[in-house]
C-alpha positions in Angstrom: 47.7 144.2 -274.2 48.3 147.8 -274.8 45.6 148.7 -272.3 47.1 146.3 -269.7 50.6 148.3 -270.4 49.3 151.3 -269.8 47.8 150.6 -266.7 51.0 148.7 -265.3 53.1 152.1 -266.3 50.1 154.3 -264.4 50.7 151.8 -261.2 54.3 152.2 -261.0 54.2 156.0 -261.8 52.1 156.3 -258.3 53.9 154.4 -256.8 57.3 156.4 -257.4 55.5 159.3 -255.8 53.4 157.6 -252.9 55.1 158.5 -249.4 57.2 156.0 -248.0 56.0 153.8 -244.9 56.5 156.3 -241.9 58.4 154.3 -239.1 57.1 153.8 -236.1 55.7 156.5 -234.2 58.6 157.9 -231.4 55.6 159.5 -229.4 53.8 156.3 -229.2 57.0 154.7 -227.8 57.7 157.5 -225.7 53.8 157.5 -224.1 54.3 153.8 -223.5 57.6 154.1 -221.4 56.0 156.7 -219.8 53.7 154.3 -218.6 56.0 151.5 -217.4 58.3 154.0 -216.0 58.1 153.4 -211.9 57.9 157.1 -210.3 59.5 157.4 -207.2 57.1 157.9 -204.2 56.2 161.6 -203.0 56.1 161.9 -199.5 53.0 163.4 -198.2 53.5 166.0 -195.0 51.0 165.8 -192.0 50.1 162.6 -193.3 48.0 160.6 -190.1 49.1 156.9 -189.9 48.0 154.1 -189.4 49.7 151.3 -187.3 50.5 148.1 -189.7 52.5 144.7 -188.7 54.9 146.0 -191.5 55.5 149.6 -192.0 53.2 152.2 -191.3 50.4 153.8 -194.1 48.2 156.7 -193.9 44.8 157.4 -194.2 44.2 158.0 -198.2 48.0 156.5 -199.5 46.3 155.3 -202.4 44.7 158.2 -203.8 48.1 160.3 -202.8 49.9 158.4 -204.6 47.6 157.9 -207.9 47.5 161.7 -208.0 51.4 162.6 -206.9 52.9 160.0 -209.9 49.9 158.5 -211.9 47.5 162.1 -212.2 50.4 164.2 -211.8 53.6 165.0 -210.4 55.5 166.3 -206.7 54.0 169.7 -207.4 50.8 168.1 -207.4 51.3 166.7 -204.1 52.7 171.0 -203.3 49.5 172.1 -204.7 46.9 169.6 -202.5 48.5 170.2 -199.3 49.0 174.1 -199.9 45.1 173.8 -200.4 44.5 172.3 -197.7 46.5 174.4 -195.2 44.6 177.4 -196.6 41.3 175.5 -196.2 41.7 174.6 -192.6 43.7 178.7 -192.0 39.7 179.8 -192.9 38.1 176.9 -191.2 40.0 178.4 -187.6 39.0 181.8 -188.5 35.7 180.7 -188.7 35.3 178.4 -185.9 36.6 181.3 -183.7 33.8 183.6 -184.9 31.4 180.8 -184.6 32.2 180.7 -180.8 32.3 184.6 -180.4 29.0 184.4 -181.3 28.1 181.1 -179.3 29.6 182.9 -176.5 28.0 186.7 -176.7 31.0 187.8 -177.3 29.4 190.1 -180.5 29.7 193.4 -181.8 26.7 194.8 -180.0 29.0 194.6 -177.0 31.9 195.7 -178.4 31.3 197.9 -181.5 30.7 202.0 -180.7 27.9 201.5 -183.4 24.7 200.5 -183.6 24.3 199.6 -187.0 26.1 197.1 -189.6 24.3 198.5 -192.4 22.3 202.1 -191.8 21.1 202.0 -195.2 19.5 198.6 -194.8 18.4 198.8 -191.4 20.5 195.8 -190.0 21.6 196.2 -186.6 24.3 194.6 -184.3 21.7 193.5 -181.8 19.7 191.8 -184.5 22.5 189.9 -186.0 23.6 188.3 -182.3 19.9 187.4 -181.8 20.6 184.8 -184.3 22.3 182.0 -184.9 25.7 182.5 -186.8 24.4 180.8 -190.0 20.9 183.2 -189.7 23.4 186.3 -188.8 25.3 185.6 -192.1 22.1 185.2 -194.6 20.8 189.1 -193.1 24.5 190.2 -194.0 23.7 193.1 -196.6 25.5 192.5 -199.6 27.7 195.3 -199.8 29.1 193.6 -196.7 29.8 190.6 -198.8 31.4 192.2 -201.5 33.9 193.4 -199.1 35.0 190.0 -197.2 35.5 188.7 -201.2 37.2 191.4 -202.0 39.8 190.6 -198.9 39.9 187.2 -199.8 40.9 187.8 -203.3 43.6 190.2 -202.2 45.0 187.8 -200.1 44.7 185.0 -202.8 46.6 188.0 -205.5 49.1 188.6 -202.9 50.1 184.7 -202.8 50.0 184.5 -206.7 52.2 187.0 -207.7 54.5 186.8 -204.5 57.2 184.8 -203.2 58.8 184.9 -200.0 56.7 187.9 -199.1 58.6 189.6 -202.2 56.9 190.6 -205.8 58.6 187.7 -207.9 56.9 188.1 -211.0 59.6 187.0 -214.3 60.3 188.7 -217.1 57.1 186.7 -219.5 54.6 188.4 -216.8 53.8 185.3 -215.4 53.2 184.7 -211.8 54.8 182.3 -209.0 51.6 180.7 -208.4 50.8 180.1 -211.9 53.8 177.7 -212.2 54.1 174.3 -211.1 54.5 173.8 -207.4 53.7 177.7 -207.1 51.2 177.6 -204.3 52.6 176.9 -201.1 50.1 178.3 -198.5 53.0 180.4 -197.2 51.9 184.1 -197.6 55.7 185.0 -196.4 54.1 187.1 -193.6 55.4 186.5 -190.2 56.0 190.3 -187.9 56.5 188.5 -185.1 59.7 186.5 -186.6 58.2 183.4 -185.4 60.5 180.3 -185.9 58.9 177.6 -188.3 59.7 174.4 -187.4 58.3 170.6 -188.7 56.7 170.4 -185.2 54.4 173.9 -185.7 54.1 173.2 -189.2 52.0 169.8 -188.6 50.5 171.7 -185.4 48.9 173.9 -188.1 47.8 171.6 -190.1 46.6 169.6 -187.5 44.6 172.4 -185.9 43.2 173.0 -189.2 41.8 169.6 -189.9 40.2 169.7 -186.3 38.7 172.9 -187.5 37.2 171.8 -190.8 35.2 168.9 -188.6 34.2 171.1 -186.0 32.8 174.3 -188.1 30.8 171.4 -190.3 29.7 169.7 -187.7 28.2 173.6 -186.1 26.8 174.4 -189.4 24.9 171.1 -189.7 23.8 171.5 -185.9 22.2 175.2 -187.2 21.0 174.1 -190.6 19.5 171.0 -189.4 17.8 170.8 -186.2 19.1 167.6 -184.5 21.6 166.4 -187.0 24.4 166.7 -184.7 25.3 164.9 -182.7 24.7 162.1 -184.8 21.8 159.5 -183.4 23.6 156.6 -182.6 21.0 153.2 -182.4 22.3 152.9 -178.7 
C-alpha cells in the first residue's frame, strides 16, 4: 500500500509541472484561411485572346492565374511580364543583326578595320563568310566578355535604379530586389517619346514576333532543313 502511495504522490507531482495542452495552433488557422481566401484576379497586359461565346480568355489564363494568386502575388504577374519585355527587347536586337548579316550588310563593308581580333587572327571578311550562328562560335572570347559585361551593366542599372534615378533606401537594398521591382523600364527615353497602352503592347507584340522568328533562323542554321517545318502535304 505504501508503495502504491508513493507512486500516486510521484504521478500527481508530474503532473503539477507538465505543460498545459497548448491551444490550437493560430498559424495552422491562419495557413488554412489563407487557402480558402479567393484572390482577386490580376490582369495580365498584352495578353492575346481568344474569341469565346461568353467573355473572352487568353492564351495561358490558367497558368497566369495559378502563378499571379496561387504561386504568388500581382508582383509576380510585374515580374513575368517585365521578363518577358526584356526577352523579346534582345530577341529584336538580334533578329536585326541576323538580317544585317543575311543581307551583307557586315562590318567588312562598313568597319575601317580589318580585323575583329588581331591577336587571334579573326577577320571581318571571315566572320561574314559564315553563317550568323558559325560567325558567333569564331567570336574570340575577349569579345564575349565584353557583350556580358554590357549586359550586366544594363541589368545593374535597372536593379538599383528607378525612374532613370539611383533609388537605392537607406538598408542598401535595391529597387529591383523588392517585390514588383523589375519593370523592364530602364527610365531611358532622349527622344521624350510619349508611352502610351497602344506602343506599349506594340512592343511587346513586336517582341513576341521576334522570339519566333530569331528561333525559327537559329534552327534553320543549326539544323539543315528543320525550318520550315515538313508538313505531310
Amino acid at each position: 500500500m505504501k508503495t502504491a502511495a508513493v507512486f500516486a504522490l510521484l504521478a500527481s507531482g508530474a503532473a503539477a509541472f507538465a505543460p498545459a495542452k497548448a491551444p490550437a495552433s493560430s498559424t495552422a488557422l491562419s495557413a488554412e484561411s489563407d487557402l480558402l481566401e479567393v484572390k482577386e484576379k490580376v490582369p495580365c497586359f498584352g495578353a492575346t485572346p481568344l474569341w469565346t461565346p461568353d467573355q473572352p480568355v487568353f492564351i495561358g489564363e490558367n497558368y497566369w492565374d495559378k502563378l499571379t494568386t496561387e504561386y504568388g502575388s500581382e508582383a509576380t504577374g510585374t515580374f513575368l511580364r517585365a521578363a518577358e519585355l526584356k526577352h523579346g527587347r534582345s530577341a529584336m536586337i538580334a533578329t536585326v543583326g541576323y538580317a544585317f548579316h543575311k543581307f551583307g550588310w557586315t562590318l567588312d563593308n562598313i568597319s575601317p578595320h580589318e580585323y575583329l581580333s588581331v591577336t587571334e587572327g579573326v577577320k571581318f571578311a571571315d566572320l561574314a563568310a559564315m553563317t550568323p550562328l558559325e560567325a558567333m562560335k569564331h567570336v574570340p572570347a575577349e569579345g564575349i566578355t565584353q557583350m556580358f559585361c554590357a549586359i550586366a551593366l544594363v541589368e545593374l542599372y535597372e536593379l538599383t535604379h528607378k525612374d532613370g534615378k539611383w533609388a537605392m533606401d537607406e538598408g542598401g537594398v535595391a529597387p529591383g530586389l523588392k517585390a514588383g521591382g523589375l519593370t523592364g523600364d530602364l527610365g531611358w527615353n532622349p527622344l521624350g517619346v510619349k508611352i502610351t497602352e497602344r506602343r506599349r503592347l506594340s512592343e511587346l507584340q513586336n517582341g513576341r514576333a521576334a522570339m519566333v522568328a530569331i528561333s525559327a533562323w537559329v534552327f534553320h542554321d543549326a539544323i539543315p532543313g528543320s525550318v520550315p517545318i515538313p508538313l505531310p502535304w
